[in-house]
N, C-alpha and C positions, 0 to 999 in steps of 0.2 A: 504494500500500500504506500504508494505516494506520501509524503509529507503534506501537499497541500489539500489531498483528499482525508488523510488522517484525521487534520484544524479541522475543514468543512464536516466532518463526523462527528468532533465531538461538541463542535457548535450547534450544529442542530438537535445535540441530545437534549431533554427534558430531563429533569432533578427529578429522578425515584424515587430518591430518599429523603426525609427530610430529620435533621437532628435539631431538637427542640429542648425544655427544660430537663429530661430527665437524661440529656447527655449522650453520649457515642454507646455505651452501655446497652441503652435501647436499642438500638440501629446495628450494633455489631455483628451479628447474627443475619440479617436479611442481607446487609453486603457480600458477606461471603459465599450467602446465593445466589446473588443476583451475579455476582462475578464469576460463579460457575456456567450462567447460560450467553453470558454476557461480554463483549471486549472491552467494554466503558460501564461506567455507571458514575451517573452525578448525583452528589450529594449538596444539600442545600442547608448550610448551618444557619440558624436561622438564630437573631437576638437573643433570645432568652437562655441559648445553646451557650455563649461565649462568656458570661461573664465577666473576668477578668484576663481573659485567655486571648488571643486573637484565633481568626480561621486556618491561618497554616498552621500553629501547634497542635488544633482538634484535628485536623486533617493528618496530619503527623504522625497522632497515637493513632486515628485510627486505621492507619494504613498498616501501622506496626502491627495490630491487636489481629487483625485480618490477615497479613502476608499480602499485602499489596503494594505497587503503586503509583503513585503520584504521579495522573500526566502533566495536571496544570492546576492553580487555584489563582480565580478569578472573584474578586468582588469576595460575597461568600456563600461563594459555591466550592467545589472541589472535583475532579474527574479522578478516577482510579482502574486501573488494569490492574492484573496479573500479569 
């Protein structure tokens, strides 16, 4: 896969996941499914997720927590492979 077809793939993905007050904890488990059927999966850290954290550290652990990752974190969102 192309590099400029890779961007346009993971641009048009939609956030699957969304991590909210009860943290990557909640979500941990559904990523690692979703990355079993899946090349990408975007996750959407949302306020109430961050508190004193920013979105690359949650994106960080939870790529670690999973064995994944990291293609890009944007805003806060996050994209993750295997």
């Amino acid at each position: 896969m192309s590099d400029a077809s890779r961007k346009q793939r993971i641009h048009e993905l939609d956030a699957t996941l969304r991590v909210g007050k009860s943290g990557i904890d909640a979500v941990a488990d559904e990523l690692n499914t979703q990355l079993q059927d899946r090349d990408f999966v975007k996750v959407k850290f949302l306020r109430s997720s961050r508190g004193g954290t920013t979105t690359d550290e949650l994106a960080d652990e939870l790529a670690e927590r999973v064995n994944a990752d990291i293609v890009r974190v944007r805003g806060h969102t996050a994209v993750f492979e295997r």
